[in-house]
C-alpha positions in Angstrom: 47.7 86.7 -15.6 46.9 84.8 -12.6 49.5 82.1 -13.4 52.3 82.1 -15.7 52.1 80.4 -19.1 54.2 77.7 -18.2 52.0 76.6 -15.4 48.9 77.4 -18.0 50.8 74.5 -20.6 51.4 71.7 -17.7 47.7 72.3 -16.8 46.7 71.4 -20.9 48.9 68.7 -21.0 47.7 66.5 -17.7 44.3 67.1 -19.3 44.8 66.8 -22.7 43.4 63.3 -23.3 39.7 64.0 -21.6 39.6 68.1 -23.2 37.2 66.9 -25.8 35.4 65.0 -23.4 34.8 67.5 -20.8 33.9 70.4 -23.2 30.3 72.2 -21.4 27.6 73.3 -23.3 28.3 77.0 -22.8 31.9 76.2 -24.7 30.3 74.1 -27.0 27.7 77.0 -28.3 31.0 79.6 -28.9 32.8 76.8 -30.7 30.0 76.2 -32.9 29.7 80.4 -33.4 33.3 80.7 -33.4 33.3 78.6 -36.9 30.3 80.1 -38.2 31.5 83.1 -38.0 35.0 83.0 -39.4 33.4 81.5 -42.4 36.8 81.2 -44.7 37.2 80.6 -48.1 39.6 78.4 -49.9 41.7 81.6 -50.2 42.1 82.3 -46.7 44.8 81.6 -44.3 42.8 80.9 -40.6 45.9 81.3 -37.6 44.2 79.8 -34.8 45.4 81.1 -31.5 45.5 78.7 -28.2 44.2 76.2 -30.7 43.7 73.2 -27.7 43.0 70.2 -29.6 42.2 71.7 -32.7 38.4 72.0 -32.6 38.4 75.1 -34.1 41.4 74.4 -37.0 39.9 71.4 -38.1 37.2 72.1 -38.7 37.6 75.1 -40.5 40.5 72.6 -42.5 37.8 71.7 -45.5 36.7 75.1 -46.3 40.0 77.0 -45.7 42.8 76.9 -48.1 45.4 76.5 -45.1 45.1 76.2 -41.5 47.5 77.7 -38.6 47.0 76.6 -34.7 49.1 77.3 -31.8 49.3 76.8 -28.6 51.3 77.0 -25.5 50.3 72.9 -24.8 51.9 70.3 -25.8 49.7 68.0 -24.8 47.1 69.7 -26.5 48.8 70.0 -30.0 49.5 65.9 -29.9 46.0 65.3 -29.9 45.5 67.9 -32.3 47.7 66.2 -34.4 46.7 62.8 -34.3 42.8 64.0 -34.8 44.6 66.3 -38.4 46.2 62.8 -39.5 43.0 60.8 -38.5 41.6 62.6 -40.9 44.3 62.8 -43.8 44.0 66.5 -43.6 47.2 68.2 -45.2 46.4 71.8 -45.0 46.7 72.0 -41.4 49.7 73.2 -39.3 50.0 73.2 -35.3 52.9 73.7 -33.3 54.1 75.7 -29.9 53.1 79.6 -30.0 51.8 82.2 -27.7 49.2 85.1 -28.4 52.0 87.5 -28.2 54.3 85.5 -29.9 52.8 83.4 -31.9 55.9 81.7 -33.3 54.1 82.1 -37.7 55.2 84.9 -39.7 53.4 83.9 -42.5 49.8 85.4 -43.4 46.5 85.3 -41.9 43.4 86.5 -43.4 41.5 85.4 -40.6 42.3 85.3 -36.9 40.6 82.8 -34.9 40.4 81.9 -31.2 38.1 79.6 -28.9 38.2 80.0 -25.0 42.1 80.7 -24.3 42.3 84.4 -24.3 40.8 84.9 -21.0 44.1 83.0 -19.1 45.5 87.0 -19.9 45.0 89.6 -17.9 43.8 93.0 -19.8 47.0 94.8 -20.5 48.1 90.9 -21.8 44.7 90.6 -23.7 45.3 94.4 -25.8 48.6 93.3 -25.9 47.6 90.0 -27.9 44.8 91.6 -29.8 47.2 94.4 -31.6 49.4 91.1 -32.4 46.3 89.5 -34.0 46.0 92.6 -35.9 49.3 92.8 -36.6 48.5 90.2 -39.2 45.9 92.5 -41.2 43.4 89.5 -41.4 40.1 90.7 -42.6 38.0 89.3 -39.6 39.6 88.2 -36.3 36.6 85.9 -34.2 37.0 85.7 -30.5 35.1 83.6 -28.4 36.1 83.5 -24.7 34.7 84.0 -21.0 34.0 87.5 -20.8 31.8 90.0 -18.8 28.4 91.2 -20.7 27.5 92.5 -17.0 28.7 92.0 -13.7 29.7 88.5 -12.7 28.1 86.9 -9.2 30.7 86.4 -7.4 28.7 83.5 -5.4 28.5 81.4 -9.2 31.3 83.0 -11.2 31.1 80.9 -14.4 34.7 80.7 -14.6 37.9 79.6 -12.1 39.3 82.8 -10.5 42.9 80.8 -9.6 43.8 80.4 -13.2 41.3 82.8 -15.4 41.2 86.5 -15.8 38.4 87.5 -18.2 37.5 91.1 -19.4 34.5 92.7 -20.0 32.8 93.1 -23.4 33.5 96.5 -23.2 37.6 96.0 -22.4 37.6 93.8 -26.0 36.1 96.1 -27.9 37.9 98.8 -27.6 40.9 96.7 -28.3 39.8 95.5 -31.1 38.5 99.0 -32.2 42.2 100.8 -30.9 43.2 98.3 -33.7 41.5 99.7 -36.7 38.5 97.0 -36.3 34.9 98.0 -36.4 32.9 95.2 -34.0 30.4 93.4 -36.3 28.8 91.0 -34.5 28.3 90.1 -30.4 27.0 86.9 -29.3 26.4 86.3 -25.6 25.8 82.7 -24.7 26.2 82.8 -21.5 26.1 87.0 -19.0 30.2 85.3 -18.9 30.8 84.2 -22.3 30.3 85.0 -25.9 31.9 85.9 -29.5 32.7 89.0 -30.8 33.5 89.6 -34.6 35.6 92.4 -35.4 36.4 93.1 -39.3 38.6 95.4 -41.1 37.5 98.5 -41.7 
């Protein structure tokens, strides 16, 4: 981890009332994927890892019967917050967590999370990816800034003084050391995309 995740939650909270605003088309495209994909049922439980504002969590809020997002931001999880109550939503929970600590021990059928996994470095990133699993949700759906070749130093997509993305190839066999078979890769961008890893 290139900084520490203090310093990772003071960054989110100075920009937590533009997030939404400043969102890129690149992170717009895995968000949209990101939801697609987990595709819950009213009998699912969705955790929500590094949940930011809650894009993800709410709106996965009508479909899902109950709604779990964490985060390390403060900031973030207001705004989260007063978007959930804007909408009257009562099936949705945020508070403070970490992807290895999470800070929920209740269940999760389905493991989501939306361009916060890269701030890890690898050994982090396994690390967080056996807690996801740790869970036994039936589909965990990652979309992040990763590698699907090798990045240009001269453009790297992302900002090497506070991210630390992984290749394709370093998630999936995390998810797979984890008893997950890999079921569906989107690249959106040769430095970001979704990967969908179910049960087997």
């Amino acid at each position: 981890m290139t900084k520490d995740v203090e310093d990772h939650a003071e960054r989110f909270d100075e920009i937590a009332a533009e997030y939404d605003e400043s969102s890129g088309d690149v992170y717009m495209e895995c968000l949209r994927l990101v939801i697609e994909h987990a595709d819950p049922t009213g009998d699912d439980v969705v955790l929500d890892l590094g949940c930011g504002t809650g894009a993800v969590a709410l709106a996965l809020a009508d479909e899902a019967g109950r709604v779990v997002g964490r985060d390390v931001s403060e900031g973030m999880l207001s705004k989260a917050r007063q978007k959930a109550s804007a909408r009257n939503l009562s099936n949705v929970e945020f508070g403070e967590g970490r992807f290895r600590d999470p800070g929920y021990d209740g269940e999760a059928t389905i493991v989501t999370s939306n361009f916060a996994l890269h701030h890890l470095d690898d050994e982090a990133k396994r690390e967080a990816i056996a807690v996801m699993a740790g869970y036994g949700p039936r589909r965990i759906v990652l979309g992040d800034v990763m590698f699907f070749g090798e990045p240009n130093p001269e453009e790297p997509f992302y900002d090497p003084e506070v991210d630390d993305p992984a290749t394709v190839g370093v998630l999936v066999d995390a998810f797979t050391d984890e008893g997950y078979a890999i079921t569906a890769v989107e690249m959106v961008h040769p430095q970001a995309g979704v990967l969908v890893a179910e049960k087997r």
